[in-house]
N, C-alpha and C positions, 0 to 999 in steps of 0.2 A: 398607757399614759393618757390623760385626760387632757386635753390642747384648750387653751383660753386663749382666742382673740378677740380683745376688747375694741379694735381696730379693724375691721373686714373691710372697710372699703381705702384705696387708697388714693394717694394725690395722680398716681400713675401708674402703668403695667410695669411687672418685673419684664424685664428685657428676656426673651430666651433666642436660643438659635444654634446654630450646627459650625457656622463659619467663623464667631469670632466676637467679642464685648469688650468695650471700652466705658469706664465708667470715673469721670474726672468732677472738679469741682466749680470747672466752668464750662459751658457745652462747644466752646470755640477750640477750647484743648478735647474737649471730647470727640470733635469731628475731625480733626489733623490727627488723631491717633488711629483713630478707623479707618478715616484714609489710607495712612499707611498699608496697615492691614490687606485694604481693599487693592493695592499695590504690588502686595507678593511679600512683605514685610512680616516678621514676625514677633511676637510681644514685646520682645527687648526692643528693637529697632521701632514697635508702637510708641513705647514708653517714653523712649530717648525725645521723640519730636513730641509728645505730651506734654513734658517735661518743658522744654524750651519753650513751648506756646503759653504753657502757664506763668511765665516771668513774665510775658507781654501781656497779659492781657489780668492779672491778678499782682500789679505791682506793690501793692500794700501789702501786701500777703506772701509775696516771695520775690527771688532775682537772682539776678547771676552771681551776685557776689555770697547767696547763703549756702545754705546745707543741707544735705538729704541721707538721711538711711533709707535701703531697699531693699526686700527681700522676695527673693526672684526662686521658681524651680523650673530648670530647666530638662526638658525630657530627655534630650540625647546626653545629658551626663545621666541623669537619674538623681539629682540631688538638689535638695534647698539650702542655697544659701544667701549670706545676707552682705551688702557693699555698705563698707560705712565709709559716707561720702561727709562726715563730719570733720572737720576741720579741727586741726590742735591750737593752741596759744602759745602767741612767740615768743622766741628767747629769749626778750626783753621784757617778758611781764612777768614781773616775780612780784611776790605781796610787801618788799621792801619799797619797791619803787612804787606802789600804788599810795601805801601810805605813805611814804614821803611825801605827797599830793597830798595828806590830811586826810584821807579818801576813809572811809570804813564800810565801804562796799564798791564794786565794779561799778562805776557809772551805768545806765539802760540805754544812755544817747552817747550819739560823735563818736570819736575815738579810740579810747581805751579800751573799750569791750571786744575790739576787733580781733576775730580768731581768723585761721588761714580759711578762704573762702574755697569750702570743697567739693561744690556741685558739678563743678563743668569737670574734674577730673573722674568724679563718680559716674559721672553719663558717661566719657569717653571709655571708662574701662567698660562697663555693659556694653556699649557700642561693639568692642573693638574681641569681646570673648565669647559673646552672647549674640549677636543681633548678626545681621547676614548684608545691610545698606550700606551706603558708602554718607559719609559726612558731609556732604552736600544734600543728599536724599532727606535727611531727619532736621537740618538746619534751617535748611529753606524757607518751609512756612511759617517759622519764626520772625526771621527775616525778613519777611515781606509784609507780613506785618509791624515791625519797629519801625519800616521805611517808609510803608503807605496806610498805614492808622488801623486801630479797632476801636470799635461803641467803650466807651470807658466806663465798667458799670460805678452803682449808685454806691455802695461803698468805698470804692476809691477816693471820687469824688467830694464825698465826707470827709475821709482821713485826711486828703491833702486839704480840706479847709482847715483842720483841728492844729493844725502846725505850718496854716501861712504866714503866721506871721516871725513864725521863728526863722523857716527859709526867706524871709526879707529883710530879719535882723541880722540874722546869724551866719544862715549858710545859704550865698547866692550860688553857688552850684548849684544846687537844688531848687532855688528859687525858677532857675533857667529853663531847669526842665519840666517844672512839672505844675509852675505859674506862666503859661504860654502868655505872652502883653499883659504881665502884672499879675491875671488873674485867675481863680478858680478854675480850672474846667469844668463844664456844665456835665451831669448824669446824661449818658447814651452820646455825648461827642464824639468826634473824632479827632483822637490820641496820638501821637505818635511822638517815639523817642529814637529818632536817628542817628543819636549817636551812640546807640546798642546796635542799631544794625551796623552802621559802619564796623565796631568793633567787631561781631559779630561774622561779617563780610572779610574782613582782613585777614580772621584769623582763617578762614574756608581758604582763600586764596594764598596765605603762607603755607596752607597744610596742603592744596594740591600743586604745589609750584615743584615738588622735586620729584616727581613721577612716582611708581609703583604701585602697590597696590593698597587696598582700604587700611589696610595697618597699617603703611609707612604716611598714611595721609593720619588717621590718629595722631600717631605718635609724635609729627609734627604739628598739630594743633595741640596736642597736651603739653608740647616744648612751649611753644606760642604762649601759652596759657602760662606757666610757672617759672618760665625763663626768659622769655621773650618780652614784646611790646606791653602786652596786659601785668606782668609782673614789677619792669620797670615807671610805668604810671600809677600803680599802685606805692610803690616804695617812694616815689618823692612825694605823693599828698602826705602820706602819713608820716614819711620825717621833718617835713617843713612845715606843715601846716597847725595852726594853733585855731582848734572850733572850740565854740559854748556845748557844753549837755547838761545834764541834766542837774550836777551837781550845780551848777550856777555861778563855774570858772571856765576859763577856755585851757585845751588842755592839746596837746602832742598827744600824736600815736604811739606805738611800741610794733604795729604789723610791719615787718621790712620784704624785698624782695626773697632776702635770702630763707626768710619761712616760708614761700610759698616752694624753691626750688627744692625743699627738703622733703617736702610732705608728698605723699600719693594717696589715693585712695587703698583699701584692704579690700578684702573678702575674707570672712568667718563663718563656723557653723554657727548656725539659731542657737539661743537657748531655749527647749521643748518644754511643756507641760504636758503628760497624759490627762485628761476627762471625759472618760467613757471611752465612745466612738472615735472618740478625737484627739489628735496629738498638735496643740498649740504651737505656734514658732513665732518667737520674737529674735529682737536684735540683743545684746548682753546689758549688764550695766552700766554701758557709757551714756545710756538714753534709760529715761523711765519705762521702757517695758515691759520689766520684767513686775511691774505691781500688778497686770492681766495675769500674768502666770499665781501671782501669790493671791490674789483674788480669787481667782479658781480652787488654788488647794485651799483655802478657808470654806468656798461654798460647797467644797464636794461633801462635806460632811451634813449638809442638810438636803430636805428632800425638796425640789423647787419643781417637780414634775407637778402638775395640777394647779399652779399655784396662779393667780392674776397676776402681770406684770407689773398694772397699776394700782395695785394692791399696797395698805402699809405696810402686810406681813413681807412680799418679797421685797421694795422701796427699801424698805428697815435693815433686811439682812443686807443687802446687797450693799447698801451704804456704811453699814458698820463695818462687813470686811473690805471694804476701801481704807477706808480710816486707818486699818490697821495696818493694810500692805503700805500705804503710803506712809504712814508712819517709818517701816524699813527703808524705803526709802529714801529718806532721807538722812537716816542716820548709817545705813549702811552702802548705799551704790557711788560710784565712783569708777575712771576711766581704769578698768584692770590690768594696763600695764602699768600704774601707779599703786593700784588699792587693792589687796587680799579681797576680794569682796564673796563673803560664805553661800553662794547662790544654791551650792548642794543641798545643804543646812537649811536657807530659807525656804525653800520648796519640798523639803522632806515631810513623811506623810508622822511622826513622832513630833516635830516643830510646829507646822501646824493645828496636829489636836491640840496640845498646849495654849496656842494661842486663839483655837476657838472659842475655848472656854471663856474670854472676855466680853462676847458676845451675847449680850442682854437682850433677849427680845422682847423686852420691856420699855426699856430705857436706852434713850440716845446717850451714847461717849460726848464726854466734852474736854476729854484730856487727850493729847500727846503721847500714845501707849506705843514706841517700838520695844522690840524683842531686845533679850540682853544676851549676847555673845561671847564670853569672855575673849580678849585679844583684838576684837573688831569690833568697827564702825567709831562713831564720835555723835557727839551731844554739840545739836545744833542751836542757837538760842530764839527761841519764840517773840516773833516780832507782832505783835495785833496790831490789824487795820483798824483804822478810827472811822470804819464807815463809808470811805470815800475814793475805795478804789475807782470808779469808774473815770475821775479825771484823772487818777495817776494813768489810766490806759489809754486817756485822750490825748494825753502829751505827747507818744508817742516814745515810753520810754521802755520800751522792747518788745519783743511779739505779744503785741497787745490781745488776749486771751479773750476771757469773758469779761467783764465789769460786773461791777454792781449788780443787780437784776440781772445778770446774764448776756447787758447788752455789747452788741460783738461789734467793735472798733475795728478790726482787722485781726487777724493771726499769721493762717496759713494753709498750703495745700495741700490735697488727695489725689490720687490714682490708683484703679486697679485693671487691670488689663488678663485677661483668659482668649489666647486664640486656638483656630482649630487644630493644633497639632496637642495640643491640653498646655502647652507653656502658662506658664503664669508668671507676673511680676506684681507687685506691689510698693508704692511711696509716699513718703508724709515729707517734698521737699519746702522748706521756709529759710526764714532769715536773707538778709540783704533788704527788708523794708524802706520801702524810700521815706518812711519816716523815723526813722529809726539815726539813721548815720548820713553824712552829708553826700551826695555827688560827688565821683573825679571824674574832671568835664572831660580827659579827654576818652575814659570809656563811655560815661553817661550813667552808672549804674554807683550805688553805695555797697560796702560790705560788711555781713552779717554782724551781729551787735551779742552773739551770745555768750560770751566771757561773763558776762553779767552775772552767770548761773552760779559762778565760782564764789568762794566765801574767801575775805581775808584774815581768818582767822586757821594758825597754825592745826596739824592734827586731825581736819575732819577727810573723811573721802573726796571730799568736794572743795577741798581747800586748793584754792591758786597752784599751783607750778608752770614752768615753761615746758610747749613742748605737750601736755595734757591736754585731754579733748574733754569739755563743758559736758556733764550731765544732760545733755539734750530731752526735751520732752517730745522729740519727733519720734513716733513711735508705731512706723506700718505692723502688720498682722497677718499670718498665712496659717493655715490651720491643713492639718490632713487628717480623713475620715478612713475609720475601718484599711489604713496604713496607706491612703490614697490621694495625693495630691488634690485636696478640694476650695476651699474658699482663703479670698485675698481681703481685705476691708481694712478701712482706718478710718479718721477725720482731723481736723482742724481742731484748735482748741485748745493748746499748751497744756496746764496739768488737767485737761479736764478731757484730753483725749482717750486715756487708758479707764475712766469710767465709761464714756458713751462705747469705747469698742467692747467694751465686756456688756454693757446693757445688751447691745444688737449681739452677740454671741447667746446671749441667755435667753434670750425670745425667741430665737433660731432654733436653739436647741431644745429648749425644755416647752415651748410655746408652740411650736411649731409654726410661726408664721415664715413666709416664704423674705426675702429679701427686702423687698419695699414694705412690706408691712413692718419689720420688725426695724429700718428708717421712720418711717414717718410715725410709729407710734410714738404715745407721750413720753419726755426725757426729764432728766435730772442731772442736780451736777452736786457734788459738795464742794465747800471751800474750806473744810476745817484743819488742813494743812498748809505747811507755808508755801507759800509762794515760790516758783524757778523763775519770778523777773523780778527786777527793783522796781520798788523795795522791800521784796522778800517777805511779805507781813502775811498772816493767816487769820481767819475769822472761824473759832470753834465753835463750831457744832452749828453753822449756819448750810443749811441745806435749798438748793434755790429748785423749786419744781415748774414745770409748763403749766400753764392756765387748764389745760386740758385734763388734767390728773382732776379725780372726782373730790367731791368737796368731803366726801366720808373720809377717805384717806389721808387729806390734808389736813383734818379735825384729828384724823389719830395719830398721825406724825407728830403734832404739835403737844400733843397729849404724851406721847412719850419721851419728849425736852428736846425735840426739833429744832431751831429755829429758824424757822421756815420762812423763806419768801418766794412769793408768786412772781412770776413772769408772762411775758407774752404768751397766747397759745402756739405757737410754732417760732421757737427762740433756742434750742437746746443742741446745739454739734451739730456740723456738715458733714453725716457720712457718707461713702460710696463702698456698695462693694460689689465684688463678682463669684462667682464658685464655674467650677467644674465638677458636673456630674456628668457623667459620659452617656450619653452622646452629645448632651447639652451644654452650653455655656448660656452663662446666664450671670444679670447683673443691676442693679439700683443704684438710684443718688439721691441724695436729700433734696426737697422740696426747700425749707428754712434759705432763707438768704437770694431766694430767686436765682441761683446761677446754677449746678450743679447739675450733670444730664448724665443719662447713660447711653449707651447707642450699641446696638449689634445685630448681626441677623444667622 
């Protein structure tokens, strides 16, 4: 195989070492997970205080009230599996009572969207099957910081100005927190939101008030959490309370207490893809994942050994079969204990040569091409953007992705963790945006806003029910080589997540660049599919590339019906990732956005 790095030098070293890698999306979560580590901890029990540090210190980007899928192997079982800490829609939200609101789509902001928020039950079962600490150990430095402040970075800082004046009109919760005397917080401040540690604190001291051991302390904080105090504070904001969003009414919740006391977190197997050496593992189709897996069976039919990354021949292929997975997509995923969804069939090696053949390596797609299944999926209707998505992402009206040009309002979080006994976990937790849905002061925290995803229209995979968990675009990555537990990675970036993780998968592999290189080379994203936020709309055949991609390339992408726009040189997805090759762990994070570290030794 001939290796092309168009890339040799990087922003930074690949992390390698014998003891142990943490590799997060802010270096403050990345040093509390090492910690751990350095502790006597091991990756679950890393993960779990990772986790927690990135709600304090990444509040635009995630929180306690959102959602996480994670996909963890652990050694002493010997198996990969995946926690979906996604949250269902409650028994109150049926697409009668939406449109009786005149509504014809889930609102992005305040209320309505609100699904059961399923993070902190997803940490506590990792914690409580996986991990070896006690719940005080992994909360702590959480903790202490909600109570005595972190550097608030420069994106924060941003989002909360994009939407001060709605928390001054609209929703003084929010105003409270996170307009300290009225105003802004300044970039690199000191933050602090006390009434998450207090919550936070209450729930530690309900869970060790009745003795025994680290499970009986769990289990009382997960009661704490879905029946208790956090459950009841939750259930009177959203039956009493009447906020503004987006639609430009004020509107009642539909989350009650009693969907949080029904719902737990799961554990399921991945759904695999073999490619080559490698056997892929994603989470199912209740999250977009599985378009890495269908992306892979389209490229395995071409040869990308030799080929430039930043090339328009591989740019072109690799963007066409996006187009196409995502196309399935959205006509056919859906939460599977609602929706048939034919994942056999989509990932058969008879299915996809069929659908290779759409694949012009001439000419850019500008249509909406899914596969046709007799019995399944639905026909979603194409909404186009008028141009101007990047204020609908300033508003604040759900995990604000890319914008326009790429430019990044906020999203959401990474982690991947490899310690010395080869454990690995991986997660992409988001949702609970403090710009997204209002404060309840007496936690201090808003919750997740991703009902959004759901369509009110009858029949499709993706259509409204109570009790359904939202098509999530959160979408961690575990891969094993030569049948062997090796690399974790993901990013940030709602639908543009499951391109950037197949980018750095295909550099890795076919390129051979090692971890950092195959982050920091030049990225790409399409937007030629719709949308998973309000207002759902898609821009075909608009292809956004880094400044960095050479100008021959972007003369021949345009040349084959591209529609291409240029971006920043360093603007394209926050990855992180880690592998185990034995004896080493080893691990990268994206340079783009200034925060994002890796750390091990």
């Amino acid at each position: 195989m001939k290796l092309i790095n168009p890339n040799p030098f990087t922003t930074r070293p690949e992390i390698v070492g014998t003891f142990g890698v943490v590799a997060s999306t802010h270096w403050i979560a990345t040093a509390v997970g090492m910690g751990i580590l350095e502790r006597g901890g091991n990756a679950f029990d890393a993960a779990v205080a990772t986790a927690f540090t990135l709600q304090v210190v990444e509040p635009h980007l995630c929180g306690p009230g959102g959602d996480v899928p994670l996909i963890l192997h652990d050694v002493r079982r010997g198996k990969t599996e995946v926690i979906c800490g996604q949250g269902s829609m409650p028994a109150k939200a049926t697409i009668a009572h939406y449109k009786g609101l005149g509504l014809d789509l889930i609102p992005g902001t305040g209320l309505l969207p609100a699904c059961v928020p399923g993070t902190f039950d997803a940490y506590m079962l990792v914690l409580r099957d996986y991990g070896t600490m006690r719940l005080a150990d992994v909360l702590s430095p959480a903790i202490g910081y909600w109570l005595n402040g972190f550097p608030l970075v420069e994106r924060a800082s941003a989002t909360i100005a994009t939407v001060a004046d709605q928390f001054r009109n609209h929703w003084p919760t929010s105003a409270a927190v996170f307009l300290p005397g009225g105003n802004v917080p300044k970039p690199a401040s000191m933050f602090r939101n006390t009434a998450i540690g207090n919550t936070y604190s209450r729930i530690l001291k309900e869970a060790e008030a009745g003795g025994g051991g680290r499970e009986a302390e769990i289990e009382r904080a997960r009661k704490a959490w879905s029946q208790g105090f956090v459950a009841e504070a939750i259930d009177r904001f959203y039956t009493h309370e009447e906020i503004m969003d987006v639609s430009g009414q004020r509107n009642k919740g539909v989350l009650r207490g009693d969907d949080m006391a029904k719902w737990q977190a799961t554990v399921e197997a991945p759904l695999t893809y073999d490619y080559g050496r490698y056997t892929v593992c994603k989470a199912g189709p209740w999250t977009q994942g599985p378009v890495v897996l269908q992306q892979l069976a389209l490229l395995k039919g071409f040869d990308l050994d030799g080929m430039d990354p930043t090339s328009a021949d591989f740019i072109h292929l690799v963007v066409e079969a996006s187009k196409l997975a995502y196309a399935d997509r959205e006509t056919f995923y859906g939460d599977p204990d609602f929706v048939d969804v034919p994942m056999q069939t989509l990932l058969s090696d008879a299915y996809n040569a069929d659908r290779r053949k759409l694949i012009d390596a001439r000419h850019a797609s500008l249509d909406q091409r899914p596969g046709k299944l007799e019995g399944y999926g639905g026909v979603v209707k194409l909404r186009r953007a008028d141009g101007t998505r990047s204020a609908v992402a300033a508003s604040g009206a759900g995990e604000p992705t890319v914008g326009r040009l790429g430019q990044t309002t906020g999203d959401t979080v990474h982690f991947d963790i490899v310690d010395r006994d080869g454990n690995m976990i991986t997660a992409t937790p988001s949702g609970g945006w403090l710009q997204s849905s209002p404060v309840i002061p007496e936690l201090g925290f808003p919750i997740s806003t991703r009902g959004q995803m759901f369509w009110l229209e009858e029949g499709l995979p993706g259509s409204l029910a109570p009790g359904k968990r939202p098509r999530t675009t959160l979408t961690p990555t575990m891969a094993h080589r030569d049948g062997k537990p090796y690399m974790a990675w993901g990013s940030p970036g709602g639908d543009q997540q499951d391109q950037w993780i197949t980018q750095l998968f295909l550099r890795h592999v076919h390129c051979g660049m090692n971890l950092q290189e195959g982050i920091d080379a030049p990225a790409w994203h399409s937007e030629h599919f719709p949308s998973s936020f309000w207002p759902r709309t898609a821009r075909p055949g608009v292809l956004v590339l880094e400044g960095r991609i050479p100008k021959e390339t972007v003369d021949e992408l345009k040349k084959r019906g591209h529609e291409v726009e240029l971006n920043d040189e360093w603007s394209e997805g926050r990855l992180t990732a880690a592998t185990r090759d034995d004896p080493w762990r080893k691990a990268a994070a994206n340079p783009r956005g200034m925060q994002g570290y890796a750390a091990g030794r």
